[in-house]
SENULO-916036 format. One record per residue: x, y negated, z negated of N, C-alpha, C in turn. Coordinates in steps of 0.05 Angstrom, whole numbers, plus 5000, padded with zeros to 4 digits. Layout:
BEGIN
{nxx:X | nyy:Y | nzz:Z | caxx:X | cayy:Y | cazz:Z | cxx:X | cyy:Y | czz:Z}
...
% end
This chain:
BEGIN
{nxx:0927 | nyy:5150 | nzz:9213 | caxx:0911 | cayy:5172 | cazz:9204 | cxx:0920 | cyy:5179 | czz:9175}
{nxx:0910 | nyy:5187 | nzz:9162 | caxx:0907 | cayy:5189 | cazz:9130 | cxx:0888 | cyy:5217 | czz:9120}
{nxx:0911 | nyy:5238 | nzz:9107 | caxx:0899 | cayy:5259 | cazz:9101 | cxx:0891 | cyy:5269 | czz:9072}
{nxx:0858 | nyy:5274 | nzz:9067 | caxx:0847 | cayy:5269 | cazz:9041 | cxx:0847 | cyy:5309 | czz:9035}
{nxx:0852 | nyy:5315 | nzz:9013 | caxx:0827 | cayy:5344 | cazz:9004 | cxx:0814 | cyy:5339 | czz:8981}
{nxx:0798 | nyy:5347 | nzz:8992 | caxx:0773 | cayy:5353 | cazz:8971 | cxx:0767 | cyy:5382 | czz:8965}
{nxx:0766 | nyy:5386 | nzz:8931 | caxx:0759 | cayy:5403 | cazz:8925 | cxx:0726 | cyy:5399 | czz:8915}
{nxx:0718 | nyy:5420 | nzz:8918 | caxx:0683 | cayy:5429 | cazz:8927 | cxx:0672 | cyy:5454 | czz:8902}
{nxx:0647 | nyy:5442 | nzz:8883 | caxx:0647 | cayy:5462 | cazz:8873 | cxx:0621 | cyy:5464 | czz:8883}
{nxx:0604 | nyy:5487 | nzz:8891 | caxx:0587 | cayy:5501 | cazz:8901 | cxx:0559 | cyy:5514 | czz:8883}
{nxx:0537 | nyy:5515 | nzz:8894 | caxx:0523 | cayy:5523 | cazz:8884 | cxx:0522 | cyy:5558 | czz:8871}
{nxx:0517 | nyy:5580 | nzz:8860 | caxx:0527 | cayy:5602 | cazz:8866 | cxx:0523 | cyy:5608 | czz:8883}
{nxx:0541 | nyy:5624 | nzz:8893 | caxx:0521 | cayy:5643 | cazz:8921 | cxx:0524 | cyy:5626 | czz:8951}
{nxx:0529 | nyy:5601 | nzz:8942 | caxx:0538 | cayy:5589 | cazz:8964 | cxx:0556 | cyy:5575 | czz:8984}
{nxx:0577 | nyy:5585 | nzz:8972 | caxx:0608 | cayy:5571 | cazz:8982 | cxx:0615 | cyy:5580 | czz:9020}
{nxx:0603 | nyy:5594 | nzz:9025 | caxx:0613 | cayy:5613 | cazz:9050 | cxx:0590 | cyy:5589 | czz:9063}
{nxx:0568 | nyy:5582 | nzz:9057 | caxx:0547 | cayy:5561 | cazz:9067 | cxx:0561 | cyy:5543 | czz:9075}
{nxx:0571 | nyy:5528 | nzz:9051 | caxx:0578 | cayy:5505 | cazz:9054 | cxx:0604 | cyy:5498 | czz:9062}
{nxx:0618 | nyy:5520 | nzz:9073 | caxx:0647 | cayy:5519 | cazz:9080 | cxx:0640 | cyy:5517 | czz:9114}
{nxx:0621 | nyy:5538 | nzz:9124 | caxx:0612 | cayy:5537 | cazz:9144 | cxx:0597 | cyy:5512 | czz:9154}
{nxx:0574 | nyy:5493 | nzz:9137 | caxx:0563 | cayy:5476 | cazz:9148 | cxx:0586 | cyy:5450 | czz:9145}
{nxx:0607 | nyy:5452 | nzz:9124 | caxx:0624 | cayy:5429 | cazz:9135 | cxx:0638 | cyy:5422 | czz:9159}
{nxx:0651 | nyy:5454 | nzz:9164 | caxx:0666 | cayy:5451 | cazz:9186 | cxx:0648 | cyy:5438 | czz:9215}
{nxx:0624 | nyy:5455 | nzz:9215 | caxx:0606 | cayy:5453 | cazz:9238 | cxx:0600 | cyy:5417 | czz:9243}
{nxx:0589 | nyy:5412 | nzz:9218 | caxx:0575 | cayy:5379 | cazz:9219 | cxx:0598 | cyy:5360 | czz:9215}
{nxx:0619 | nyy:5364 | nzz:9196 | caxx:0633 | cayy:5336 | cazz:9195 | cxx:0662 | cyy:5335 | czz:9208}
{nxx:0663 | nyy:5321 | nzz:9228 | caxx:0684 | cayy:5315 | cazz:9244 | cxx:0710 | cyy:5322 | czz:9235}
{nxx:0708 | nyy:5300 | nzz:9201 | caxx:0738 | cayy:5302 | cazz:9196 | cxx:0743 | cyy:5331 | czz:9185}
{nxx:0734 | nyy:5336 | nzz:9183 | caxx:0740 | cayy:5354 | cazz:9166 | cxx:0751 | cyy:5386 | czz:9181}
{nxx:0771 | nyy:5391 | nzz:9179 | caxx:0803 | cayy:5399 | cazz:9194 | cxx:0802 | cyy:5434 | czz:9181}
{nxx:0804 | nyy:5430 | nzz:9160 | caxx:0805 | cayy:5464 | cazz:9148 | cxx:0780 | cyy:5464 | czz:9119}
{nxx:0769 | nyy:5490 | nzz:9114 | caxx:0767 | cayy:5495 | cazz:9093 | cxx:0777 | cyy:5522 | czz:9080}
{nxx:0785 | nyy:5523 | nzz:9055 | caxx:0799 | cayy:5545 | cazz:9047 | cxx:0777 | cyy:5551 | czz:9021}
{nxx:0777 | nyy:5578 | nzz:9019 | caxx:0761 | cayy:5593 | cazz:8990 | cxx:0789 | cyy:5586 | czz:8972}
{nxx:0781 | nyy:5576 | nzz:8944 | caxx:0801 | cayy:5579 | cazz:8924 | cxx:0797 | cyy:5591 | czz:8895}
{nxx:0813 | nyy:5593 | nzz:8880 | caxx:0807 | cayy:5604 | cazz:8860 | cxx:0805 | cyy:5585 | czz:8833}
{nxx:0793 | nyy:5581 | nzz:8812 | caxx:0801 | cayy:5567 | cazz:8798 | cxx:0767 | cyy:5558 | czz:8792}
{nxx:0777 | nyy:5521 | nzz:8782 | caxx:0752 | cayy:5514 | cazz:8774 | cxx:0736 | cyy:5508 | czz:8798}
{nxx:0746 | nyy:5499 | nzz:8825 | caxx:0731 | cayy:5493 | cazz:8847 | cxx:0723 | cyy:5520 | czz:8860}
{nxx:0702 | nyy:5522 | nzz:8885 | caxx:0701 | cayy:5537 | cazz:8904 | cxx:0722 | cyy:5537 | czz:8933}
{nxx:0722 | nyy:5509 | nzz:8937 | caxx:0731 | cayy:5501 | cazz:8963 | cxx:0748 | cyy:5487 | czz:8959}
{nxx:0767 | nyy:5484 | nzz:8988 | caxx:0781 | cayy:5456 | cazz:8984 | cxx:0784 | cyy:5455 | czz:9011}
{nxx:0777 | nyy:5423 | nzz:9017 | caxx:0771 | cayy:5413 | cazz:9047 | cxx:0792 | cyy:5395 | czz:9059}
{nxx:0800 | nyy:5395 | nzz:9082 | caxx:0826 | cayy:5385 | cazz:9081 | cxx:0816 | cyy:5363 | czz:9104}
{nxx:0814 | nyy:5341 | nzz:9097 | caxx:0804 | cayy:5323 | cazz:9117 | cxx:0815 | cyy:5296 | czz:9129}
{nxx:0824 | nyy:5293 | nzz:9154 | caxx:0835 | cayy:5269 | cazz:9173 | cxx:0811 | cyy:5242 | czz:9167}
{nxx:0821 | nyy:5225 | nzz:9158 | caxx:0807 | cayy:5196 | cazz:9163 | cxx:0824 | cyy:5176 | czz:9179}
{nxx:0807 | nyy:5158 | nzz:9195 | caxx:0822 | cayy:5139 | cazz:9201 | cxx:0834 | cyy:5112 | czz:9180}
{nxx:0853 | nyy:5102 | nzz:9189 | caxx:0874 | cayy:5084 | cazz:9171 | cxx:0854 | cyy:5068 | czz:9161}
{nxx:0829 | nyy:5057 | nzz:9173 | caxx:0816 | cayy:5050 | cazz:9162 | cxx:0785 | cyy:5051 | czz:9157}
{nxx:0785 | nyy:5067 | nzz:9155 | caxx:0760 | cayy:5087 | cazz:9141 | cxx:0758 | cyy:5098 | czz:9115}
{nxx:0739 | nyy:5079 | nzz:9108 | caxx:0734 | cayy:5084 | cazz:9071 | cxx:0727 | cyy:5106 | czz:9058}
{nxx:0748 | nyy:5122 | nzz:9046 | caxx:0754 | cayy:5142 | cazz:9029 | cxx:0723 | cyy:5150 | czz:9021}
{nxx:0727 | nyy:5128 | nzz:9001 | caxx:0701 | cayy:5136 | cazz:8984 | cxx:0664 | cyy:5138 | czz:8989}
{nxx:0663 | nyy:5116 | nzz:9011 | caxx:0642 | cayy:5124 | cazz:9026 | cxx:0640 | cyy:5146 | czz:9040}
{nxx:0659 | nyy:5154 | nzz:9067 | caxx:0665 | cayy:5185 | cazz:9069 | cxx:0655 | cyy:5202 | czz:9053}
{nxx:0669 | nyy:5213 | nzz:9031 | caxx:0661 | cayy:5230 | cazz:9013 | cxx:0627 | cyy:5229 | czz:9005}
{nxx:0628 | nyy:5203 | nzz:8995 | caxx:0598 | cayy:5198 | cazz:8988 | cxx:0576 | cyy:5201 | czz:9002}
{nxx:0580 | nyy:5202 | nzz:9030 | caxx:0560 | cayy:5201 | cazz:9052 | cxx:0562 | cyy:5232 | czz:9072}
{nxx:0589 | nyy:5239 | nzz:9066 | caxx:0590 | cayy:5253 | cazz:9093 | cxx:0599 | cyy:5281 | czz:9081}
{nxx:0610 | nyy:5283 | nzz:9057 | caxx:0616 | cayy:5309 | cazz:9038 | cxx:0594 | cyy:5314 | czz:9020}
{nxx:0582 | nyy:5304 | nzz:8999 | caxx:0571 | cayy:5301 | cazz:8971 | cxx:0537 | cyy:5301 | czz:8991}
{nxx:0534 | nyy:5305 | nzz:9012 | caxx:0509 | cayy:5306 | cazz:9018 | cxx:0501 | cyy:5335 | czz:9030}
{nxx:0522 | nyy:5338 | nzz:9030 | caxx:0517 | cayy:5368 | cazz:9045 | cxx:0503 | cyy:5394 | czz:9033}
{nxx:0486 | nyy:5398 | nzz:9038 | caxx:0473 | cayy:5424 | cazz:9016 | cxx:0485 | cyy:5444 | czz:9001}
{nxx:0480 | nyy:5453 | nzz:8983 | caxx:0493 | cayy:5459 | cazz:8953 | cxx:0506 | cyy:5457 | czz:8943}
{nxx:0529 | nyy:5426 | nzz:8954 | caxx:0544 | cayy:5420 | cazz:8934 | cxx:0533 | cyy:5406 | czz:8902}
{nxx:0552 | nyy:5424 | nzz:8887 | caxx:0541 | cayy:5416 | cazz:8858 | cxx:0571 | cyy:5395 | czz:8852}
{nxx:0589 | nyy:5387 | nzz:8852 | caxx:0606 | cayy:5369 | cazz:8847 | cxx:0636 | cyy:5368 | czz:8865}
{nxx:0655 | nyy:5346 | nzz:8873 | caxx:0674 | cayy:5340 | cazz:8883 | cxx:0697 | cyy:5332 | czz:8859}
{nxx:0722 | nyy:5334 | nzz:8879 | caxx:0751 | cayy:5319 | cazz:8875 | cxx:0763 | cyy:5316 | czz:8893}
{nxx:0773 | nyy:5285 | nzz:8897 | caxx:0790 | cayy:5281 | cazz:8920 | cxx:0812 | cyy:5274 | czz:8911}
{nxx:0835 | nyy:5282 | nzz:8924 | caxx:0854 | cayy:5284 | cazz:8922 | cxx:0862 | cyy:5268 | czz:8950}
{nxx:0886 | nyy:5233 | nzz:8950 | caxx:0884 | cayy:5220 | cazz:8961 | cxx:0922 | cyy:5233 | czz:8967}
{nxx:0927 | nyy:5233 | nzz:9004 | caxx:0961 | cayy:5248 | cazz:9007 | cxx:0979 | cyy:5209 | czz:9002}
{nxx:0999 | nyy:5216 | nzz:9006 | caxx:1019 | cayy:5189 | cazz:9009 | cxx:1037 | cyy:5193 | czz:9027}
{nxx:1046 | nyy:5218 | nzz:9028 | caxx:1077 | cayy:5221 | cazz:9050 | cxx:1067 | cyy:5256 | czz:9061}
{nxx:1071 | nyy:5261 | nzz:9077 | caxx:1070 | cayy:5294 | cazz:9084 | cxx:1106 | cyy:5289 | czz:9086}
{nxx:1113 | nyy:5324 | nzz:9085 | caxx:1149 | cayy:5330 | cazz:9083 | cxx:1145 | cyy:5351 | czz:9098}
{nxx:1169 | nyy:5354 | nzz:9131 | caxx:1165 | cayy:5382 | cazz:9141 | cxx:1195 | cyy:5377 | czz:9151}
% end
């Protein structure tokens, strides 16, 4: 298992939408948090070892209604 975030920038007015329809519709997708900065969101999402990153995103994030642009951010080690 392999853990990606994506940060989410939103249409106005619509980040609470699209925080809501991620969690609801896409499997991987584990947490979303409101942030501050240049993004709206940041999505914290489980893929399998082999399950393609970039299609993911492309198909199953970047389609979702009012997103206006992404960043994924790919983990290597978690530390606890």
């Amino acid at each position: 298992m392999k853990t990606i975030f994506i940060m989410v920038k939103c249409e106005l007015g619509k980040a609470y939408d699209v925080a809501s329809e991620a969690v609801e519709m896409v499997e991987q997708v584990s947490e979303v948090y409101s942030i501050s900065g240049k993004y709206d969101l940041m999505m914290k999402c489980y893929l399998d070892d082999d399950q393609d990153t970039g299609h993911f995103v492309n198909e199953q994030i970047q389609t979702l209604s009012n997103i206006k642009d992404t960043f994924t951010m790919i983990t290597f080690k978690a530390f606890s």
